[in-house]
C-alpha positions in Angstrom: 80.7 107.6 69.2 84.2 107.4 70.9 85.9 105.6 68.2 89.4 105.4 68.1 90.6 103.0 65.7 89.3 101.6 62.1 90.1 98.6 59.9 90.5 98.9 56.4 88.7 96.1 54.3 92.0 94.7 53.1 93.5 94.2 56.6 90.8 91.9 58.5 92.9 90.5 60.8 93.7 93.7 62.8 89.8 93.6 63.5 90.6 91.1 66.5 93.0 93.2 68.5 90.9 96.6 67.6 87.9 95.4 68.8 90.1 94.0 71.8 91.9 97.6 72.3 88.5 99.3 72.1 87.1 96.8 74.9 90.1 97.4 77.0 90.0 101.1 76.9 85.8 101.2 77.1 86.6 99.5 80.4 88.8 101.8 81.9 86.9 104.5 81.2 84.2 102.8 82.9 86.5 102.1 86.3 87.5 105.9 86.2 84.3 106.7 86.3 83.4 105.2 89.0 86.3 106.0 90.8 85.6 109.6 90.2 82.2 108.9 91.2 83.2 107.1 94.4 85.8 110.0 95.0 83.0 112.7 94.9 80.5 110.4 96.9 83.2 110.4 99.7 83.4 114.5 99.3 80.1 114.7 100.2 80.1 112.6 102.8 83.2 114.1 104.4 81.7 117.8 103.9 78.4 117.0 105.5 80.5 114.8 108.3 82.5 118.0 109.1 79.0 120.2 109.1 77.6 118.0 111.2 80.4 117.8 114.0 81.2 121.5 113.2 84.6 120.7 112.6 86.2 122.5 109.6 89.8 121.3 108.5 92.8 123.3 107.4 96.4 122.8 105.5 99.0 125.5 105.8 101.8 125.0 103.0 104.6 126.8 105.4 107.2 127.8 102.8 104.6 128.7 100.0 102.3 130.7 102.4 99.4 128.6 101.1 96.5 128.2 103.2 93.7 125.6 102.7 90.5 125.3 104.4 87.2 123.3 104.0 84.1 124.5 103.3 82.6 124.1 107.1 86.3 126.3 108.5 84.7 128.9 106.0 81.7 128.8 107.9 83.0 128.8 110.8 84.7 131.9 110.5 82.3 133.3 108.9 84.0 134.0 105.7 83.1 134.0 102.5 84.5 130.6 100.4 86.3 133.4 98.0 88.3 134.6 100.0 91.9 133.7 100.5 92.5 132.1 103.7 95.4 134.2 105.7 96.9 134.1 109.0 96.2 137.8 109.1 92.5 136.6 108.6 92.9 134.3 111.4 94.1 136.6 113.5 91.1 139.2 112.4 89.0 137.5 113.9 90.2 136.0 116.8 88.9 138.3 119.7 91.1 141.1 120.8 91.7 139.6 123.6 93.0 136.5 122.6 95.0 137.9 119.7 98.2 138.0 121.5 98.2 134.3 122.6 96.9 133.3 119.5 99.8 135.2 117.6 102.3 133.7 119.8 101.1 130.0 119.4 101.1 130.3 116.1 104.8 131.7 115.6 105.9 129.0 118.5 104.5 126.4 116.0 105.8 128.0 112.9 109.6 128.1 114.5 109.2 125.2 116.3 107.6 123.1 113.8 105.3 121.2 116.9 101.6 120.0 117.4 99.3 122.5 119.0 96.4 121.8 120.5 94.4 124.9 121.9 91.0 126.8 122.4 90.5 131.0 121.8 87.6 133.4 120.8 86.6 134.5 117.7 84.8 137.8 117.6 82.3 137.8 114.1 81.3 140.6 112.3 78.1 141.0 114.3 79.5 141.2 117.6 78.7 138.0 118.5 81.7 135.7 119.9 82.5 132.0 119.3 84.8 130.0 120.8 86.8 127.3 118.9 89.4 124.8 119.3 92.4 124.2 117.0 94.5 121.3 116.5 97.2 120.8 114.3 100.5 118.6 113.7 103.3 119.5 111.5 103.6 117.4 108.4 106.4 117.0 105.6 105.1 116.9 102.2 106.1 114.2 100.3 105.2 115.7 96.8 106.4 118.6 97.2 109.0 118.1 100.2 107.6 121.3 101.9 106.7 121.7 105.6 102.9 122.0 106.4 100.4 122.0 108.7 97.4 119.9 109.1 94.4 120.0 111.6 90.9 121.3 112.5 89.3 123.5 114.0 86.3 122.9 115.9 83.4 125.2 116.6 82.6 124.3 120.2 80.6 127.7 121.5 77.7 125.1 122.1 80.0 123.6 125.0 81.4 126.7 126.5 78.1 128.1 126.7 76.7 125.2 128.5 79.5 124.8 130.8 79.0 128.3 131.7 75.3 127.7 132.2 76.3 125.1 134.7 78.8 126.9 136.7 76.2 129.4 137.0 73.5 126.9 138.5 76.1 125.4 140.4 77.2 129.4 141.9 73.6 129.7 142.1 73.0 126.3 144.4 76.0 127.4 146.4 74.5 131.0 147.4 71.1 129.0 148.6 
């Protein structure tokens, strides 16, 4: 039942600060509880925030090579959750055209340790293309006292498309 002390018959007068140990540490257990339950309440609410805004965020551990993502950068790229986030995957599916940029931001950030802020193509597996933006500052570690990365990356295909619808009206408009 979660017991973790007794009192012998004999020795009556340790039943006062047992049973006030026992209180103590049923309490606690209590409060991490619901701290743990608060902490995956505010998981969920951050993974369906970042679903919703099709935002996706990332942490790249510089000197381990580590690479973090969330769950909605996954779907972004349209990767399985499995697999080990690279920037060899990044740059697999960026579009071909945008590969050399892309490759040269990154190592501009990496040597220069600075905050980039930019928007390229990724080409998915089924030909389609989407277009996202990227932001991401440098960060020391304080744990660990390793240089990262953290930022987003946005899925904002929805926009380019429509802006593209518009500039076609407004070419449109112009020939009348």
């Amino acid at each position: 039942m979660g017991a973790t002390d007794y009192v012998f018959k004999n020795r009556l007068a340790r039943i006062v600060p047992s049973v006030q140990r026992a209180l103590r540490e049923a309490e606690e257990r209590t409060e991490r509880k619901r701290a743990e339950e608060a902490l995956h309440r505010n998981d969920v609410y951050f993974a369906e925030a970042q679903r919703l805004s099709h935002t996706g965020s990332f942490g790249w551990d510089v000197a381990r090579e580590y690479i973090y993502w969330s769950e909605e950068t996954f779907r972004i790229f349209e990767v399985d959750s499995s697999t080990k986030p690279t920037v060899e995957l990044v740059l697999q599916r960026t579009h071909p055209e945008d590969k050399v940029l892309v490759s040269q931001l990154i190592e501009s950030a990496f040597r220069e340790r600075k905050y980039f802020d930019f928007e390229h193509r990724l080409l998915m597996p089924d030909g389609s293309v989407k277009y996202v933006r990227v932001v991401g500052h440098p960060s020391l570690n304080h744990e660990s006292g390793n240089f990262e990365f953290v930022g987003a990356v946005t899925d904002i295909t929805e926009r380019k498309q429509a802006e593209e619808a518009l500039r076609r009206s407004e070419q449109r408009l112009r020939d009348v």
